[in-house]
NUNUTOR-668090 format. One line per 8 residues: number of its first residue (from 1); for each residue x, y negated, z of C-alpha. Coordinates in steps of 0.02 Angstrom, whole numbers, always signed. Layout:
NUM> X:Y:Z | ... $
***
This chain:
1> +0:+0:+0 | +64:-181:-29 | +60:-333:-165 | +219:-259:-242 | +145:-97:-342 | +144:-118:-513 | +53:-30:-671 | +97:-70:-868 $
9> +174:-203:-820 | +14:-273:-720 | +36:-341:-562 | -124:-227:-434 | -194:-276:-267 | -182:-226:-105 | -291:-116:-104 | -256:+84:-86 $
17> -228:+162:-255 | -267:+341:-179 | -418:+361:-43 | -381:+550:+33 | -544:+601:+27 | -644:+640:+179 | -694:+833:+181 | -801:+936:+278 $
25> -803:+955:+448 | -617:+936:+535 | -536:+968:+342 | -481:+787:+354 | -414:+798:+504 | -300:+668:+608 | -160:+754:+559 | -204:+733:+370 $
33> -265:+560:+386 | -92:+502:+474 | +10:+584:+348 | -96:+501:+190 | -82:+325:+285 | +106:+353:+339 | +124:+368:+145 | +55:+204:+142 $
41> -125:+255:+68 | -293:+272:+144 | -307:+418:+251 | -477:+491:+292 | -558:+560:+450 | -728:+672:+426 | -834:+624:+570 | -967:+744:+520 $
49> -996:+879:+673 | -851:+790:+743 | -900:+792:+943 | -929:+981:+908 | -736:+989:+845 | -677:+880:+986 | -757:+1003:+1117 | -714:+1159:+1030 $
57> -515:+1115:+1023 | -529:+1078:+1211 | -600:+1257:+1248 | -458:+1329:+1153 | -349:+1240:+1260 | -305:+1085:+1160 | -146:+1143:+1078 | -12:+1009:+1091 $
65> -127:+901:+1231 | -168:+775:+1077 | -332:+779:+1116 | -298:+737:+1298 | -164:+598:+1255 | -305:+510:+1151 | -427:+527:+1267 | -319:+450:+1404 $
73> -342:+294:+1298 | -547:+303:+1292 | -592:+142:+1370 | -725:+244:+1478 | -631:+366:+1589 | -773:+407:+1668 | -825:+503:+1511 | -656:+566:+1483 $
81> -660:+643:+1656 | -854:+729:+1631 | -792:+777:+1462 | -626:+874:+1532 | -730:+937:+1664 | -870:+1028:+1568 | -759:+1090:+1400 | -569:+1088:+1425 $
89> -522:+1276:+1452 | -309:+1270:+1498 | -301:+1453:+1455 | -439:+1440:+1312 | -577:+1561:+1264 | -553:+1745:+1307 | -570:+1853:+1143 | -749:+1877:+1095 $
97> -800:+1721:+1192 | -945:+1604:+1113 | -906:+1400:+1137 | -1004:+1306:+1243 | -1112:+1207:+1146 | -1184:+1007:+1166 | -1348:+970:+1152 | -1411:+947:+979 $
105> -1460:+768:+927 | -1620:+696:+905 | -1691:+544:+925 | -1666:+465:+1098 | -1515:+519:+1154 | -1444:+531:+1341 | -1308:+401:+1378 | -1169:+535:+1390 $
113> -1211:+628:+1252 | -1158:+472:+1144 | -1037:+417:+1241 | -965:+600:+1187 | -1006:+563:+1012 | -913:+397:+1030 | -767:+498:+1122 | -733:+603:+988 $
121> -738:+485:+838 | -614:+365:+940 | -492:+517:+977 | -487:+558:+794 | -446:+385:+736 | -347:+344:+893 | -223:+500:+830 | -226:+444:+650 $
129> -163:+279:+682 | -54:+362:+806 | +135:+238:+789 | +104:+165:+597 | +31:+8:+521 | -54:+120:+363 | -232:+110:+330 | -353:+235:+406 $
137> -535:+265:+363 | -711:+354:+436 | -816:+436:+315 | -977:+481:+385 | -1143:+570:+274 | -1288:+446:+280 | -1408:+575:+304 | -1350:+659:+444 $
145> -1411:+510:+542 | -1439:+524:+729 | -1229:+523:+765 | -1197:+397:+655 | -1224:+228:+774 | -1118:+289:+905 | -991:+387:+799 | -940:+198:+704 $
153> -945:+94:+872 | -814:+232:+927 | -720:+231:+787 | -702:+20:+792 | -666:+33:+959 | -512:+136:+906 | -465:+20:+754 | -515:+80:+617 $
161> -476:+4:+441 | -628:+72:+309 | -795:+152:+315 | -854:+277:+204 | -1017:+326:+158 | -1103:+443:+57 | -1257:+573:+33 | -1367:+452:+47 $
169> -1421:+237:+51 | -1307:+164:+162 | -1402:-29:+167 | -1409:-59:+337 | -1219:-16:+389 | -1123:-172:+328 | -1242:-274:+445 | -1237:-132:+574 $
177> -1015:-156:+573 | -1058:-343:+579 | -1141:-325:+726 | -1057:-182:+823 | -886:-299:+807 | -960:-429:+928 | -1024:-271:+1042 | -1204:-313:+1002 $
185> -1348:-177:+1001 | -1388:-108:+822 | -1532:-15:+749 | -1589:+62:+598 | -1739:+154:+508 | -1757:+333:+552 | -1798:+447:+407 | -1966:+544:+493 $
193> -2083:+644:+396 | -2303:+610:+420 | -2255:+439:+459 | -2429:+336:+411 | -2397:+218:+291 | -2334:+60:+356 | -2251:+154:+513 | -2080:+146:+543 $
201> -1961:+208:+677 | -1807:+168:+715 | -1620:+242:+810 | -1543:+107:+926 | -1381:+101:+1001 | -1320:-42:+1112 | -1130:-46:+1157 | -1195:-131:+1331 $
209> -1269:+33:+1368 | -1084:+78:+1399 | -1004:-35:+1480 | -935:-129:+1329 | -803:-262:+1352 | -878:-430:+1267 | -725:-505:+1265 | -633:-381:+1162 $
217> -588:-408:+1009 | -644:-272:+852 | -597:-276:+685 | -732:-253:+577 | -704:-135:+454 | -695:-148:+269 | -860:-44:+193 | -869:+72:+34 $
225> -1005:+173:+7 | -984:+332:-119 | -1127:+331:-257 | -1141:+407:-417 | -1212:+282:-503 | -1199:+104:-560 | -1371:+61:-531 | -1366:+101:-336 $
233> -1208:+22:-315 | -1289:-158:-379 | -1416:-133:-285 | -1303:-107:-139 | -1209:-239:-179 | -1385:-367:-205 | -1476:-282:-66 | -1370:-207:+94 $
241> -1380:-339:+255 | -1198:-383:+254 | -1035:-376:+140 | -992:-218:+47 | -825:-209:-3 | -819:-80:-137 | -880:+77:-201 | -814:+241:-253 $
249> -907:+333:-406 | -911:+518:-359 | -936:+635:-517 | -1003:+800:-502 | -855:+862:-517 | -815:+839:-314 | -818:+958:-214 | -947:+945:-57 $
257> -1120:+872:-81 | -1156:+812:-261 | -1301:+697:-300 | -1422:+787:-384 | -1435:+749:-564 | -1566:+594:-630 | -1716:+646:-692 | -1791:+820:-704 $
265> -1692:+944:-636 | -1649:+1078:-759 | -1537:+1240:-728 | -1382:+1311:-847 | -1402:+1512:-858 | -1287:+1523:-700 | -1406:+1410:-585 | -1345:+1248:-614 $
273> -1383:+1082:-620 | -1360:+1013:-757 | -1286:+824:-785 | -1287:+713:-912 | -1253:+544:-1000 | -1357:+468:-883 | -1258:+544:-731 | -1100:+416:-791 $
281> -1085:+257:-709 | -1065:+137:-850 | -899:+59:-814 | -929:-119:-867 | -1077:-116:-756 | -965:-68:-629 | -817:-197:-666 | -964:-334:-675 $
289> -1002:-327:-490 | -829:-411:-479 | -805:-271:-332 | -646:-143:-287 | -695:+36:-346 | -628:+180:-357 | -676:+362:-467 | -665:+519:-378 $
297> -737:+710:-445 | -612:+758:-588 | -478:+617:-545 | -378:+697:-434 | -235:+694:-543 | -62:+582:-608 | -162:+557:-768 | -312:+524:-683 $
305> -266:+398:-589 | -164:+325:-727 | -357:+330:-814 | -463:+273:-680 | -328:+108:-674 | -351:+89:-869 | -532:+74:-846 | -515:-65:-713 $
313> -542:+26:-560 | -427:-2:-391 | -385:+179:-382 | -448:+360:-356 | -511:+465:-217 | -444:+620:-222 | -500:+775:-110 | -448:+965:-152 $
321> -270:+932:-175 | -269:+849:-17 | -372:+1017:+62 | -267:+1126:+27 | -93:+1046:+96 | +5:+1092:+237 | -82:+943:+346 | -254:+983:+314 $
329> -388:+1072:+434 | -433:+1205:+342 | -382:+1398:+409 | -209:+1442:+347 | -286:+1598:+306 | -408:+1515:+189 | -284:+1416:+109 | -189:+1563:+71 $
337> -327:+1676:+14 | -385:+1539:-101 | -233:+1469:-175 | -174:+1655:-206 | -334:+1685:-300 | -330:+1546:-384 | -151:+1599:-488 | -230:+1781:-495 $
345> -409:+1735:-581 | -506:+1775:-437 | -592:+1599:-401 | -711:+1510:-461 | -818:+1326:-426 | -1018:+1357:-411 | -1136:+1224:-416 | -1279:+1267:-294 $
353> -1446:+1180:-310 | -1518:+1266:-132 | -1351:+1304:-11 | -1375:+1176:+63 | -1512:+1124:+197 | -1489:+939:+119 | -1586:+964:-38 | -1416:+907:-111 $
361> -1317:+1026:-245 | -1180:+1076:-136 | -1018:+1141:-220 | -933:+1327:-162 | -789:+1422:-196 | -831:+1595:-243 | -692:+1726:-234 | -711:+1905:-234 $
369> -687:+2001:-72 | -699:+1799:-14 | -770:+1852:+181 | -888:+1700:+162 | -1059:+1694:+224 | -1193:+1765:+126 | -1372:+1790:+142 | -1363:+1943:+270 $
377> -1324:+1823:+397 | -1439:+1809:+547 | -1497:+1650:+545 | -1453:+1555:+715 | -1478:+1366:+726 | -1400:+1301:+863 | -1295:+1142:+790 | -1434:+1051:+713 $
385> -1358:+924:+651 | -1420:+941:+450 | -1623:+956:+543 | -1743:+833:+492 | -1876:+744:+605 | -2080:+754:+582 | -2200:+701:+662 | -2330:+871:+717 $
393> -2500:+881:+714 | -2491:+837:+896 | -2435:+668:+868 | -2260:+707:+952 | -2068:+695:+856 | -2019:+891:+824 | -1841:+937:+707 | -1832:+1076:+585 $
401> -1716:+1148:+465 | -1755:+1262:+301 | -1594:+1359:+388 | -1659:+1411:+547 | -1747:+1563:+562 | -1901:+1564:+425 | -2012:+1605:+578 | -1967:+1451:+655 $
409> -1967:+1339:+515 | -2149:+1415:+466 | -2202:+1380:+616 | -2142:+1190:+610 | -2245:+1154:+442 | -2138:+1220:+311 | -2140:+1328:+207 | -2068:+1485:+164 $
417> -2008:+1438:-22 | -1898:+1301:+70 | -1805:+1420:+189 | -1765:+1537:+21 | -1580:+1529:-48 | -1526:+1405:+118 | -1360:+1417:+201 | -1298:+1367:+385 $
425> -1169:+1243:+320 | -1151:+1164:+512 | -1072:+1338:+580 | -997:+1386:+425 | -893:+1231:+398 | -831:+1257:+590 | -779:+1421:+531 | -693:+1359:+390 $
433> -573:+1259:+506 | -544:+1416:+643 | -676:+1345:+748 | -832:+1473:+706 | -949:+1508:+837 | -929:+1709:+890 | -1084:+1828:+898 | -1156:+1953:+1007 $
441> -1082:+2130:+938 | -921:+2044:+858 | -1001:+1967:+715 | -929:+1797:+708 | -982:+1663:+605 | -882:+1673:+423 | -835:+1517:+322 | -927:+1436:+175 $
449> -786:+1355:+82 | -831:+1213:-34 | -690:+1125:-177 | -722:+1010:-333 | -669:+1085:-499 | -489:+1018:-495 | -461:+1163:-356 | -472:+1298:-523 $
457> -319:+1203:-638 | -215:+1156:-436 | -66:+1229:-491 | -58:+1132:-656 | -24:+982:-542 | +71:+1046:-392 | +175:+1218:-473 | +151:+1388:-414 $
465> +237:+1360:-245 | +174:+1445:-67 | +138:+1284:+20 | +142:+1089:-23 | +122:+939:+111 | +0:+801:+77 | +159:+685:+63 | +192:+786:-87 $
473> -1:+770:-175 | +32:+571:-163 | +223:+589:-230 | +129:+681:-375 | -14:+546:-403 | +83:+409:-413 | +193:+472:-551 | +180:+332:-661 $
481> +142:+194:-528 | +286:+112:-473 | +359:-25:-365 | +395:-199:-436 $
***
């Protein structure tokens, strides 16, 4: 990062040329984040399930006490100390040994269950900004919304540099940042189904709650939501309550959640959605909005980036190289397995239009003999945090997800068609990371990996070598970039 990096003889801004992506739950890690930002580009921390992750490392003992050291820096000890008290296991879990679990979310929340949530977002950034001056960012899923108040407030409070936002509208945030810098309460609308018309409701969070320090100073940081399409980022841009501050344009080539295509969905003969022309941001649309952005899904590359700066844009954001580097949070075993297949033939990228409990495509890696989970798996929900509020017949707030056992969700108001095809992404991204929830009778919760389409042609970038740091991914990227 710096004033100094030039391109064809053009002079670029300050701005990051390469965003790491922020995968999954715990794949963008601290320690992936640091190492992006040490390299002086914009590392990214997933806050999705993250007060899950935090609690999970502390019953495995908290390997290295870098959870501890960041928490010693919480300005609430008093939550530090209930939080060491109810999770942190010195010795870790015996063998066999399920995880204590937090409450799941819903609407009104306890004060110390977001304080946790707060907690565990500020630990993550806290580490990732850890002794360096490089850019660190938050990306958080719009529509997994009940964490999402407390998980940015803990986040600022910790310093950091961008939001990121994606699978969904993000309006309301730049106003919500603007407020939660001077410590003031925030609110937003809460997405509840058999709402009357006219009816709204709303999640609140109010930093005063907690013992905020008025008098501290908090950087607000700079906001870019991910969309897929020109049209939603001018109306971002038009519409949101405060300053956005760029955009990324996700293809559907990215891995993770993929808007679904514009207009009628339609399947290819493999189950598929199907994109087209209209699914392309028109570029001169974009560069009209006179805002950063930067192209992600099918960028991930030296030529890509090379491309995406041709075409006007500030950079790229680039996420299954950085997955499967040293640094990252996914399973060394995974990484193996998958990068080993890849060379042999034995993976492949599947779009799946009903995975995930979102409604969202969602992308997988399939690999045979892959271990993931598959249908046959019991279906326990006891995360929650991809459920969905209604209101019941009863007048009262209920949550259900078209995961959870079809009895359940039945029972709830939906409907059996809904629950067919659906995955438990919440446990199986834990798993992913070495954090799966175990079973009664040994059967442990397996992974359900998920990679754009670069992951398929990796080697063509990186070589056929056995492991690769994420120092080495932005050595590779910038190929072509260089210093003035």
């Amino acid at each position: 990062m710096g004033v100094d990096t030039t391109f064809d003889g053009f002079l670029l801004s300050s701005d990051p040329l390469i965003i790491q992506g922020g995968m999954g739950a715990g794949v963008s890690n601290w320690v992936l984040a640091r190492a992006v930002a040490l390299k002086g580009q914009l590392g990214v921390v997933s806050g999705t399930v993250l007060d899950t992750i935090i609690v999970r490392r502390l019953q495995d003992g908290d390997k290295g006490g870098h959870v501890r050291r960041a928490m010693a820096k919480f300005p609430m000890p008093e939550v530090t100390a209930e939080v060491l008290r109810r999770y942190f296991r010195p010795e870790g879990r015996k063998e066999g040994e399920p995880y204590r679990l937090l409450p799941m979310y819903r609407q009104s929340q306890n004060a110390l269950r977001q304080r946790i949530t707060m907690l565990a977002n500020f630990v993550e950034i806290y580490l990732a900004k850890e002794g360096h001056d490089g850019p660190v960012g938050l990306n958080l899923l719009t529509k997994v919304q009940m964490p999402n108040l407390a998980s940015l407030y803990g986040a600022m409070l910790a310093g950091v540099d961008y939001v990121l936002m994606g699978a969904g509208i993000p309006k309301e945030i730049p106003g919500v940042l603007d407020a939660l810098a001077e410590h003031k309460a925030v609110s937003m609308k809460f997405d509840v189904s058999g709402l009357p018309a006219g009816e709204s409701e709303y999640l609140t969070f109010d930093p005063q709650e907690h013992g905020a320090d008025r008098d501290q100073p908090l950087n607000r940081p700079k906001f870019l939501p991910i969309v897929s399409s020109h049209t939603l980022a001018a109306s971002l841009a038009q519409k949101a309550n405060g300053k956005v501050d760029g955009f990324v344009f996700e293809g559907s080539p990215a891995g993770g959640h993929n808007a679904p295509p514009r207009g009628e969905l339609k399947l290819n003969d493999r189950g598929e959605p199907i994109y087209g022309d209209r699914d392309i941001p028109d570029l001169q649309r974009v560069r009209d909005l006179g805002l950063p952005f930067w192209m992600a899904g099918g960028t991930g590359s030296a030529d890509g980036l090379r491309a995406a700066l041709h075409a006007g844009a500030s950079g790229i954001q680039v996420g299954t190289l950085f997955a499967y580097c040293e640094e990252s949070g996914l399973s060394p075993e995974i990484k193996h397995q998958v990068l080993a297949g890849v060379v042999l033939g034995k993976v492949r990228v599947h779009t799946d239009a009903r995975i995930s409990p979102t409604g969202f495509p969602f992308k997988l890696v399939k690999m045979d003999g892959g271990g993931f989970q598959d249908a046959d798996r019991k279906r326990v929900c006891d995360l929650g945090y991809l459920r969905t509020a209604f209101r019941n017949l009863t007048g009262k707030f209920d949550y259900r997800c078209p995961a959870e056992p079809v009895a359940d969700f039945v029972s709830k108001g939906g409907t059996i068609a809904e629950t067919e095809g659906r995955g438990c992404l919440c446990n199986a991204l834990l798993a992913n990371i070495g954090h799966g929830q175990a079973r009664p009778e040994g059967v442990d919760e397996k992974p359900l990996l998920t990679s754009g389409d670069d992951l398929l042609s990796i080697w063509k970038h990186l070589g056929e070598r056995a492991r690769f740091a994420a120092s080495d991914v932005v050595d590779y990227l910038l190929q072509g970039v260089r210093r003035a």
